[in-house]
C-alpha positions as CSV (number, residue, x, y, z in Angstrom):
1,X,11.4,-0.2,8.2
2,X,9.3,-3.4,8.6
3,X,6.9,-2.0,10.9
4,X,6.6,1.4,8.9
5,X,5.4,-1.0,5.8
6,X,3.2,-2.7,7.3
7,X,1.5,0.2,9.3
8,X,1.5,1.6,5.8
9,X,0.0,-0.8,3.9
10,X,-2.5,-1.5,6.6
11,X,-3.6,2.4,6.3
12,X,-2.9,2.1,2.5
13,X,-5.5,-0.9,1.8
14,X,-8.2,0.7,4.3
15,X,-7.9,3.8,2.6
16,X,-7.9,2.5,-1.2
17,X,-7.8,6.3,-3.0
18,X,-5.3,6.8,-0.9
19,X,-2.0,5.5,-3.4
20,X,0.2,7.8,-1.9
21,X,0.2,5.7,1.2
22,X,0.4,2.4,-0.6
23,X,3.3,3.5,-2.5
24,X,5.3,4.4,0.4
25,X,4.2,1.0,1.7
26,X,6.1,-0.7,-1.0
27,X,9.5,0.9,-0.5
28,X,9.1,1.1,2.8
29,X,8.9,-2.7,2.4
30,X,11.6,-3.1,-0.5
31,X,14.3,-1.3,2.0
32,X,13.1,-3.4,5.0
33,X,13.8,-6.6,3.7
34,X,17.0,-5.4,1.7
35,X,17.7,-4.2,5.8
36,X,16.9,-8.1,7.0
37,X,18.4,-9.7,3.8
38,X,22.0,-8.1,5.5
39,X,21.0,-8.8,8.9
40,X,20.2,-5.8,10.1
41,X,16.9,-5.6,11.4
42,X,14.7,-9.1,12.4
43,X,11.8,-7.9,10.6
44,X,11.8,-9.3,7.6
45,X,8.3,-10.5,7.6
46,X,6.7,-7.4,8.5
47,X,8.6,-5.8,5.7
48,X,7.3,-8.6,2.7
49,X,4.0,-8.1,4.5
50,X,3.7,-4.1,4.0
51,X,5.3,-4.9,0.6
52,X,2.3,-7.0,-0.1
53,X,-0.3,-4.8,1.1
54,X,1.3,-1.9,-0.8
55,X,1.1,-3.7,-4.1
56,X,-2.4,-4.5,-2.9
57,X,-3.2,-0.7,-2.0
58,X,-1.8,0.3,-5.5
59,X,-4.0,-2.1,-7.5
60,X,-7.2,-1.2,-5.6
61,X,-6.5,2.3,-5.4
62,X,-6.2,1.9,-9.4
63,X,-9.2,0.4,-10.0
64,X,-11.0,2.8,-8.2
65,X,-9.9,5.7,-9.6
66,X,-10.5,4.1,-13.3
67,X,-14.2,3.1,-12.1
68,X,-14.6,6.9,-10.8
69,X,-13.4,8.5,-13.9
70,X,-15.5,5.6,-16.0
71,X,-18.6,6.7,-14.5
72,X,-18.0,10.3,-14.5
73,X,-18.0,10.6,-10.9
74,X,-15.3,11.6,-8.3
75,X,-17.3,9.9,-5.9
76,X,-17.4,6.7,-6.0
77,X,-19.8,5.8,-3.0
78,X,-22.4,8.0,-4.3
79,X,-25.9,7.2,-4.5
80,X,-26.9,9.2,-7.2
């Protein structure tokens, strides 16, 4: 579960409009450290660091999509 997160959140963050990805970061992250809090699985700190980046992810992805809709633009890296 701990590496899912983190792979997650790492994808999650690079891809900020992506909040789908961020999102499953974050629980991926909740169950892995419920996982390590019981002694299950070792990677505890893989699992609060996906958690981390998939609050991160969510904010950002967020903030973009109210800056895109602010503007009146879908796309945000525009130019014009």
């Amino acid at each position: 579960m701990g590496i899912a997160a983190l792979v997650l959140g790492i994808v999650g963050v690079i891809c900020c409009q992506s909040i789908i990805l961020s999102i499953l970061a974050l629980i991926f992250g909740v169950m892995g450290r419920k996982k390590a809090a019981q002694g299950l699985a070792t990677n505890g700190g893989m699992a609060t660091a996906g958690m981390v980046l998939g609050i991160i992810g969510v904010v950002v992805g967020i903030i973009v999509w109210v800056i895109a809709i602010a503007n009146g633009n879908w796309n945000v890296y525009s130019t014009n």
